[in-house]
N, C-alpha and C positions, 0 to 999 in steps of 0.2 A: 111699468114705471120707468121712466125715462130721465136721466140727467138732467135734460136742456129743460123739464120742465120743472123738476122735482121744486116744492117748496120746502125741502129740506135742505137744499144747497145755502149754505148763507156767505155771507161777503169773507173775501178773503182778510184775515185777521192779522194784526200784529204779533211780530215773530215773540216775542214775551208773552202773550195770551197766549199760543199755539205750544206754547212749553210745555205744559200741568192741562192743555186742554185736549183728547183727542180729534184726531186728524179726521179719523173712519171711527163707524162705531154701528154694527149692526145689533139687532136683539129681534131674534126671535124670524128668520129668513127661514123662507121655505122655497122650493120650485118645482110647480108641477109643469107633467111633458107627457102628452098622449095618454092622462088621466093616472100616469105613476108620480111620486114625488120624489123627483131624480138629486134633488136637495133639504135635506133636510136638518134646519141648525133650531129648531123650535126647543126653547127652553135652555138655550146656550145666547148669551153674550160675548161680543168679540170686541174690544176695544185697539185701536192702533194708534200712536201717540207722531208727531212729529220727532222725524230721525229714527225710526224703526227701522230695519231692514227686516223681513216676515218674511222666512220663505214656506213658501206653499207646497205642501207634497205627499203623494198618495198615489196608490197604483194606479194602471191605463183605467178610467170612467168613475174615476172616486169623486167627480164634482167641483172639480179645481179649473176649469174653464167655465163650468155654471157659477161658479161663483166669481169672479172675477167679471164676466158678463153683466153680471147684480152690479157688483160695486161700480160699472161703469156704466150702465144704465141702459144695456142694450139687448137686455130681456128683460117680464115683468116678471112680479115676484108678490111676496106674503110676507108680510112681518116689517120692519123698522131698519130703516138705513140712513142715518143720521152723517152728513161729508162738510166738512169744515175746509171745500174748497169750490172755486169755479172751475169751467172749463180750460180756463188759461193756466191754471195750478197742475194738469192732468196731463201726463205725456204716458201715452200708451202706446205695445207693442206686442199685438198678438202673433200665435204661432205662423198665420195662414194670413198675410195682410195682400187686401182685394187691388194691386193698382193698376189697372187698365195696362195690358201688355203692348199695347201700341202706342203708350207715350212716350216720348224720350222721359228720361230721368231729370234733364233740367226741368221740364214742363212738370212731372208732378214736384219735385222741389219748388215751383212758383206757385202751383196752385194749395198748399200746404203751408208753406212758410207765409203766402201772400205778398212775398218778393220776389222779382227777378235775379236770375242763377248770376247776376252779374255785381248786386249789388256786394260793399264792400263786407257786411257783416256775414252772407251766406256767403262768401269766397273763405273768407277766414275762416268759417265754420267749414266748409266741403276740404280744406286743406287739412285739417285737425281730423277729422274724422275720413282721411283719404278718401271722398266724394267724387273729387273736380276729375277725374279720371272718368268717371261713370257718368259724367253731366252728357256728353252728345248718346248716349247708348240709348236702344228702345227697352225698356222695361223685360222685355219678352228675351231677351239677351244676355240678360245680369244669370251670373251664377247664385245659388243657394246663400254665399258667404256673402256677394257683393248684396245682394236684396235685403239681409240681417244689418248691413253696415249704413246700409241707405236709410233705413227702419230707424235704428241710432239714432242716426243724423238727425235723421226729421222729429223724434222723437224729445230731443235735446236743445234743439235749435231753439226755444223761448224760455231755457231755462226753468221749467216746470218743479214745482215744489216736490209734487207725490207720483211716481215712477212706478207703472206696472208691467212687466214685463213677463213675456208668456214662453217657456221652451226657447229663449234669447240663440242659448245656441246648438237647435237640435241638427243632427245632419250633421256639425261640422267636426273636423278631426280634430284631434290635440291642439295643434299648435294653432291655429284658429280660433278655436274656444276661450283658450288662452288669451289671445290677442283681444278677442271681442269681450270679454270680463275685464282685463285692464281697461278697457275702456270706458264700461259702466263703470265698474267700481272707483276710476277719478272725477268721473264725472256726475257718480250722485253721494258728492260727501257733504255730509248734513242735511242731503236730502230725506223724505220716505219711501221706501220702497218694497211694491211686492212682488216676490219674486217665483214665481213658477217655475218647476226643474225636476228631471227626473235625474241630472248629475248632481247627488248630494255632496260630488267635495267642493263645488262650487260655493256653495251658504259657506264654507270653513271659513272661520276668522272675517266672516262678514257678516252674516246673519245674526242677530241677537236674539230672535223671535221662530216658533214654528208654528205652522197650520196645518194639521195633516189631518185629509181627510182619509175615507173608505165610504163606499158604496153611497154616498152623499152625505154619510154621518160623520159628526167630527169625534176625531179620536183624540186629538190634543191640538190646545191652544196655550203658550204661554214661552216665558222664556227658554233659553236652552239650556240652563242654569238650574231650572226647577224641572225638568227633563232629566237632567244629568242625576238630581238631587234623589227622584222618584226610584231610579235604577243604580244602586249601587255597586258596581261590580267591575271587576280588576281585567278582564281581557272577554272576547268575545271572538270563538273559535267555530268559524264555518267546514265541513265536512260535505261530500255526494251521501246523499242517503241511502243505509246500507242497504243490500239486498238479502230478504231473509232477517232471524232473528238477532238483536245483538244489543248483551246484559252489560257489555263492559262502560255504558255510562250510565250506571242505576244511583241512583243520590243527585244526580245533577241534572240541574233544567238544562230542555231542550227545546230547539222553539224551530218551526219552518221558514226557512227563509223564502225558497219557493217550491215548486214543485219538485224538484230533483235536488234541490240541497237543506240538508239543517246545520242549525248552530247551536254551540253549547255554553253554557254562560259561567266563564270562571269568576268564584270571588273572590280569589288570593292565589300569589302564584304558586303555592302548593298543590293547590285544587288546577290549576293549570297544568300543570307538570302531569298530574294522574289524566288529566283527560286526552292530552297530546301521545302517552304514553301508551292508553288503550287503543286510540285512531292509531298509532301507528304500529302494536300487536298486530293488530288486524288488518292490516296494509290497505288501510283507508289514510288517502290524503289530506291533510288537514290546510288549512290556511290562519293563522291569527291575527287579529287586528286590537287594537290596543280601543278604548271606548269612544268610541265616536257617531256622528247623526244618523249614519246606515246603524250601525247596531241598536239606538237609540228608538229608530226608528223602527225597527222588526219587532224590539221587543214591546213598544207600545201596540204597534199593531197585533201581534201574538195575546196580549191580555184583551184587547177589543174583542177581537173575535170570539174571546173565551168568554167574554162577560163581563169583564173586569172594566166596565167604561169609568170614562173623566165624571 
């Protein structure tokens, strides 16, 4: 199923119907791939509202670029995908974007934007989003950071309502990441956006929403707020897993965080205090972290895997 064709796309709606109405809304998706079903959301509903920010997240091959593929129409699929947008509503940026390494960079800015690198609107644009540096360069020359910036750009440039963004800024260091998240984050406000990331402090104080899969199942959809509500608990203390036996956290959950480390989940800072106490009898390192999307997020996937699904 394909976007450009779908008759489910309907005309772009006024900004007051598009309040109370969602944006996306899949029910009941599936994907098959060399006769596995590498996605699997069958008997799950996902709604996404205008001005969501969703961030999408789940380990390496959990279905988080299968599924964003769906929503943009560039695999087929099973099930219901209902979009309350056109192609002009749609600004997308996947991890790996294909642009012919032998063009200069002004040339794909014209053949994308469908204007000349000269005209006054993509100047303004290529200055705001520091392009106009990169316009004489061949594609095949741009660094990692300039190719994410250029992505942006093009990305932005018609103003698009619903913003999908894939690994935005994987590869880059700090202060980079930094700089290219100022940038979305001004530039899609009041927009919708989904957002693909394996850096969870990114979603902080911007995301309202999660999607998190595992092995193509969904393990939670919903706010972050009914996440927070689900897990009640006072700190969330990561640990190297010991070697050999070791009783000194017997009463309190523990959960893997991955293969060489767990965590332990305090629910009051008394029960903190005993658990930091026993790591550090045992001259195991501890780290604490006060409740947030990484914790939030282990311990939903630690009930998934047990059984305990949504």
């Amino acid at each position: 199923m394909h976007l450009e064709n779908s008759t489910q796309t309907l005309e772009r709606p006024e900004w007051g119907a598009r309040e109370t109405s969602a944006i996306l809304s899949l029910k009941d998706v599936s994907v098959r791939a060399g006769g596995a079903r590498i996605l699997d959301l069958r008997g799950k509903d996902i709604e996404i509202f205008p001005g969501d920010v969703v961030g999408v997240i789940g380990e390496n091959g959990a279905g988080k670029s299968t599924l964003i593929n769906c929503i943009v129409g560039k695999i087929p699929f099973e099930g219901e995908i209902s979009r309350r947008f056109t192609l002009e509503d749609l600004g997308v940026q996947f991890q790996y974007n294909p642009y012919d390494p032998l063009l200069k960079v002004e040339e794909v800015v014209q053949i994308v934007c469908d204007e000349g690198a000269k005209d006054p609107r993509i100047k303004a644009a290529a200055d705001k989003f520091e392009v106009s540096s990169l316009l004489p360069k061949k594609v095949k020359k741009l660094s990692g950071g300039e190719r994410q910036r250029l992505t942006l750009f093009l990305m932005l440039f018609k103003n698009p309502d619903l913003l999908v963004v894939d690994e935005l800024t994987s590869g880059m260091d700090f202060q980079k990441r930094q700089e290219m998240l100022y940038r979305l984050r001004s530039a899609s406000a009041q927009k919708t956006v989904l957002s693909v990331t394996h850096y969870f402090e990114e979603l902080r104080g911007w995301a309202n929403k999660l999607l998190i899969l595992q092995k193509g199942e969904l393990v939670f959809f919903g706010t972050l707020k009914e996440l927070e509500d689900r897990y009640p608990f006072y700190s969330f203390i990561r640990f190297p897993r010991p070697i050999g036996g070791f009783a000194g956290l017997s009463g309190v959950r523990t959960v893997e965080v991955d293969a060489g480390t767990m965590g332990a989940v305090a629910q009051g800072e008394e029960e903190e205090k005993k658990i930091l106490s026993a790591l550090s009898d045992a001259h195991i390192p501890a780290e604490r972290s006060a409740k947030d999307i990484y914790s939030l997020y282990t311990l939903a996937l630690a009930d998934f895997k047990e059984g305990k699904r949504q």
